[in-house]
PAMAR-88594 format. One record per residue: residue number from 1; residue in three letters; chain; x, y, z of N, C-alpha, C in turn. Coordinates in Angstrom, 3 decimals. Layout:
// residues N
  pos  code  unit     neast    nnorth       nup    caeast   canorth      caup     ceast    cnorth       cup
  NUM   Ala     A         X         Y         Z         X         Y         Z         X         Y         Z
...
//
This chain:
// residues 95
  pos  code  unit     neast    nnorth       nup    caeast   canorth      caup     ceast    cnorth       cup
    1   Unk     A  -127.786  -167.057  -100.149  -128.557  -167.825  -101.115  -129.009  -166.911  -102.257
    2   Unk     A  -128.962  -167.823  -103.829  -129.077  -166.494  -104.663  -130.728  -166.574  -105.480
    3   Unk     A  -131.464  -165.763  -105.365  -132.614  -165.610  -105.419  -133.188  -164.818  -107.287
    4   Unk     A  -134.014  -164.966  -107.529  -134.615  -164.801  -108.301  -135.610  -163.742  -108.212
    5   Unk     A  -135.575  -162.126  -108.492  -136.270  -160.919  -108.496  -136.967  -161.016  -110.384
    6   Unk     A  -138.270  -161.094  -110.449  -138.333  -161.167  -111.811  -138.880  -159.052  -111.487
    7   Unk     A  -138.143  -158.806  -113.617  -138.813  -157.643  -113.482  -140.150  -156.886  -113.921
    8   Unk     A  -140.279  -155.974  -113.578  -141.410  -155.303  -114.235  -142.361  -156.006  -113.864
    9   Unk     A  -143.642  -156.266  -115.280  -144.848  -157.214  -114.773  -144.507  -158.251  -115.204
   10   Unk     A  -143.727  -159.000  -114.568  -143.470  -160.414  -115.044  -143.355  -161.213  -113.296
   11   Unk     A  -143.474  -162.562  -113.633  -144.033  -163.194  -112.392  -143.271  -164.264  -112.121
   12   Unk     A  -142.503  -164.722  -111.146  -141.768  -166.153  -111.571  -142.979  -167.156  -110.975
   13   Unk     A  -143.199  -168.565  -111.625  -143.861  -169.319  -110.859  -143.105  -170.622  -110.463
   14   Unk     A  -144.050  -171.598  -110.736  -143.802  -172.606  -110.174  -145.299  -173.563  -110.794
   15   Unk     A  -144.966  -174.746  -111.427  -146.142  -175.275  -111.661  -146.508  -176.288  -110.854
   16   Unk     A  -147.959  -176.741  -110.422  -148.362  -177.453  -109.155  -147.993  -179.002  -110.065
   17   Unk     A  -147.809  -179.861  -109.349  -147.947  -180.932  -109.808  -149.492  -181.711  -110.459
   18   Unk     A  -149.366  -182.437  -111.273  -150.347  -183.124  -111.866  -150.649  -184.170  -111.524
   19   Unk     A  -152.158  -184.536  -111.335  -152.333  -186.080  -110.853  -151.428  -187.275  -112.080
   20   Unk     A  -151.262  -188.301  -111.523  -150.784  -189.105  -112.193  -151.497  -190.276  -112.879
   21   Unk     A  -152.278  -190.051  -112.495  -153.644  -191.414  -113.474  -154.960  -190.596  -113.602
   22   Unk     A  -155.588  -191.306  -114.085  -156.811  -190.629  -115.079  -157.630  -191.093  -113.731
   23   Unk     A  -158.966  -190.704  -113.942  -159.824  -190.960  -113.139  -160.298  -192.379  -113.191
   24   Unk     A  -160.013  -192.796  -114.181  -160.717  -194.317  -114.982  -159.472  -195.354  -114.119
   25   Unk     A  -158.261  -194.824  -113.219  -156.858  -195.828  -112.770  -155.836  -195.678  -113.473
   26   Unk     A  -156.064  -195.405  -115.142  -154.669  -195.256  -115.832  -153.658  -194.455  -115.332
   27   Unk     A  -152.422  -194.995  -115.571  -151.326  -194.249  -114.767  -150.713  -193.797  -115.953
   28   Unk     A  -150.463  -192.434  -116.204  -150.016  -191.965  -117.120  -148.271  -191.805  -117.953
   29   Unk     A  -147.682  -192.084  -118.633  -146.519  -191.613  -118.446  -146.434  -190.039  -118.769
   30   Unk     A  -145.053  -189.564  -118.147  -144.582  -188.087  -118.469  -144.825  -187.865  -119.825
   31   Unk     A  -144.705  -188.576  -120.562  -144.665  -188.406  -122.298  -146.231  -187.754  -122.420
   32   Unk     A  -147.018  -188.285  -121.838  -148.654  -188.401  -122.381  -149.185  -187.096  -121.282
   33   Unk     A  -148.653  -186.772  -120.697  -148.922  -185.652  -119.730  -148.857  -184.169  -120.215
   34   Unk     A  -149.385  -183.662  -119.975  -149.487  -181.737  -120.432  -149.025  -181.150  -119.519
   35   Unk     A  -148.297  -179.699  -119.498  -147.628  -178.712  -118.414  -149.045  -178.633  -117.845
   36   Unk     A  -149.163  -179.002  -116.391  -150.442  -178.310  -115.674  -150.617  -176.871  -115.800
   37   Unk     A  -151.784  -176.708  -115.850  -152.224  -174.787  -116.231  -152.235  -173.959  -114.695
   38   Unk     A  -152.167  -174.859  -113.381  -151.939  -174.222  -112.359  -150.809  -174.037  -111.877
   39   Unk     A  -150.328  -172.651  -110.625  -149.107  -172.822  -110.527  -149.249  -171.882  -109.008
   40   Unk     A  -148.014  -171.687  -108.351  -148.454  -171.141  -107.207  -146.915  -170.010  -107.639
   41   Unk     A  -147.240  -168.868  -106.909  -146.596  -167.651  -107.180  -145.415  -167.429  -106.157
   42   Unk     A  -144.365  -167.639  -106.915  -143.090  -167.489  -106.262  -142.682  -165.829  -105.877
   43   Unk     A  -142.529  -165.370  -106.708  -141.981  -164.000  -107.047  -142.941  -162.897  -107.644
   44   Unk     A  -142.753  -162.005  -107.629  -143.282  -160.868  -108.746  -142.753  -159.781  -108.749
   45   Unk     A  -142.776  -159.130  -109.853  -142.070  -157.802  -110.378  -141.994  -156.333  -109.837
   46   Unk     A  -141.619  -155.473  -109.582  -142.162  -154.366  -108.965  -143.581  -153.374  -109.779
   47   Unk     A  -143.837  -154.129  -110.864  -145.227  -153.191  -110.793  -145.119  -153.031  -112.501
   48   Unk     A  -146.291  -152.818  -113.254  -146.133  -152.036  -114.861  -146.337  -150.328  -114.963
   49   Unk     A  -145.853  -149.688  -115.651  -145.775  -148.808  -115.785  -146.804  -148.186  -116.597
   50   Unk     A  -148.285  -147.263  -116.096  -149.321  -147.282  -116.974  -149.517  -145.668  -116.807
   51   Unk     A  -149.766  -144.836  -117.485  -149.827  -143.253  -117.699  -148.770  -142.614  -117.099
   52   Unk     A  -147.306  -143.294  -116.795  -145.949  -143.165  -116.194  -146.179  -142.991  -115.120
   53   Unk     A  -146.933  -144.200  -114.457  -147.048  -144.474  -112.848  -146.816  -145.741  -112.622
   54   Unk     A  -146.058  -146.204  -111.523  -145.982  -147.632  -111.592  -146.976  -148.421  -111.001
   55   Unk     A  -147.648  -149.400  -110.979  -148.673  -149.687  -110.520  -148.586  -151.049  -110.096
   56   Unk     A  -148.914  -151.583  -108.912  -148.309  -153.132  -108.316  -149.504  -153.767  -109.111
   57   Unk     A  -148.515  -155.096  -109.120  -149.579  -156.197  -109.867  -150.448  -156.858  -108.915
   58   Unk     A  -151.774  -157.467  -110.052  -153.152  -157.855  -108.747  -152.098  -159.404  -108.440
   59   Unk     A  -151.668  -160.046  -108.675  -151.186  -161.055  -108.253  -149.978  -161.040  -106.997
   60   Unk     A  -149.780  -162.215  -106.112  -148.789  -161.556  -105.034  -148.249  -162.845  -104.968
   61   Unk     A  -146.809  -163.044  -103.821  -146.560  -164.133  -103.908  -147.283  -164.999  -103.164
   62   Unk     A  -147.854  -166.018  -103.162  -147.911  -167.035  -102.456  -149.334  -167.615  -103.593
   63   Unk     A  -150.029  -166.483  -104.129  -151.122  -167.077  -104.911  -151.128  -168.026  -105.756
   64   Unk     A  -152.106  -168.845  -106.267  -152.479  -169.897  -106.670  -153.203  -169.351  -108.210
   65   Unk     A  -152.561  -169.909  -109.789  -153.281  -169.094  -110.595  -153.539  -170.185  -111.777
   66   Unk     A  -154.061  -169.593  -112.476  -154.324  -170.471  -113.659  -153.431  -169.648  -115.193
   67   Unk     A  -152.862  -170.202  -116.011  -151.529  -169.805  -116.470  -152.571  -169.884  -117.946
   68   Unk     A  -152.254  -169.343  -118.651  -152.514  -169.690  -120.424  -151.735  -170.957  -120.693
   69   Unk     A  -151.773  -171.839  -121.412  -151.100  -172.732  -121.691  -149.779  -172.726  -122.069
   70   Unk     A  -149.493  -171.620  -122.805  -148.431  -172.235  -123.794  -147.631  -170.776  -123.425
   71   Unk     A  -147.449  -169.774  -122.334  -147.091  -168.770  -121.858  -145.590  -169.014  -121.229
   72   Unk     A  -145.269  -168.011  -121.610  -143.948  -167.734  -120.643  -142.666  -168.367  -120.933
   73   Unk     A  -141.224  -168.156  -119.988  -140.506  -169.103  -120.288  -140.007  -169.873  -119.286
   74   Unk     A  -139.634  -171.123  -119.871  -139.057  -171.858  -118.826  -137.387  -171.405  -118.150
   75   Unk     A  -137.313  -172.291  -116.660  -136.298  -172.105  -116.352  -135.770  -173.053  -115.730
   76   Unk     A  -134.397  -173.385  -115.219  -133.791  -174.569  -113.857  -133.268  -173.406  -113.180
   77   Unk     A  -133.316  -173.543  -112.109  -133.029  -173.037  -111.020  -132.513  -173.358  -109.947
   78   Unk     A  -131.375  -174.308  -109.361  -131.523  -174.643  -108.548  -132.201  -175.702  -108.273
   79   Unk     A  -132.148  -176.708  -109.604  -132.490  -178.046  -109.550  -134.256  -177.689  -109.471
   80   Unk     A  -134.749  -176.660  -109.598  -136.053  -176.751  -110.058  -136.525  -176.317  -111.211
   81   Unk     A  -137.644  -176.784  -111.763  -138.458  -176.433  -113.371  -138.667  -175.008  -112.666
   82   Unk     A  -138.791  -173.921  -113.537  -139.983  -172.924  -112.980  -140.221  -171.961  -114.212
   83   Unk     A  -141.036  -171.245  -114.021  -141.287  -170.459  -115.128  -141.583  -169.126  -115.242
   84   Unk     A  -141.018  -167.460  -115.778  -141.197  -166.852  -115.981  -142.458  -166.210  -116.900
   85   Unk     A  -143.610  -165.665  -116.245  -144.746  -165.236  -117.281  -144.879  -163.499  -117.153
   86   Unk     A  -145.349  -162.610  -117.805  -145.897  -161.906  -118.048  -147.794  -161.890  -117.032
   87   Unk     A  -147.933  -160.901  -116.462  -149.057  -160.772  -115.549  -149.912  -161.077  -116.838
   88   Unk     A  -150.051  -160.442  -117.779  -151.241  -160.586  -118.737  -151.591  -162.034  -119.185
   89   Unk     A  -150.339  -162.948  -118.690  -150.361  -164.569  -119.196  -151.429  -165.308  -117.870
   90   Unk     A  -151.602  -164.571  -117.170  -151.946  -165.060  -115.948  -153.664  -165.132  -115.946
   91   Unk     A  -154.162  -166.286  -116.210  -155.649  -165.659  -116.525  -156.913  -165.926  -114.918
   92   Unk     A  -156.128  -166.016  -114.213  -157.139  -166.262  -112.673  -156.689  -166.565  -111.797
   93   Unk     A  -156.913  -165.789  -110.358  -155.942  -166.600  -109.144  -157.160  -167.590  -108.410
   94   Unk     A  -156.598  -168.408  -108.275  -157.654  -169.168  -107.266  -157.883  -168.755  -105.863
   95   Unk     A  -158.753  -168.897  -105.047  -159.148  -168.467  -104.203  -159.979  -169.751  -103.037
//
């Protein structure tokens, strides 16, 4: 099976799904919907390179994070959305 190693400090994710109606019952279409800002952590890079030491990133796989909005790039994969970010795009893991 062929897998996805992202490099350096870069992170592959995955975005969580979004509720589908408003709190008020409205059911939304895809059109009217925003990329959710959460995502859960597929992959990550071997580390950034800081005073020429490599240094592992605070994020790991399986975590739960909150993304900048408009970060990173998209991808298909294997019949899935997913998305490549930069650790610095990453602004909080949930806990």
């Amino acid at each position: 099976m062929t897998q996805i190693k992202p490099l350096a400090d870069r992170v592959l994710i995955e975005h969580l799904k979004e509720e589908e109606k408003t709190s008020a019952g409205i059911i939304l279409p895809d059109s009217a919907k925003e990329k959710p800002q959460q995502a859960k952590v597929l992959e990550v890079g071997s580390g950034k390179i800081v005073d020429g030491k490599r240094v592992a990133l605070e994020v790991k796989k399986g975590d739960t994070v909150i993304l900048s909005q408009y970060s990173g790039d998209d991808i298909k994969f294997q019949g899935k959305e997913l998305k490549i970010v930069k650790e610095e795009d990453i602004l909080a893991i949930i806990s």
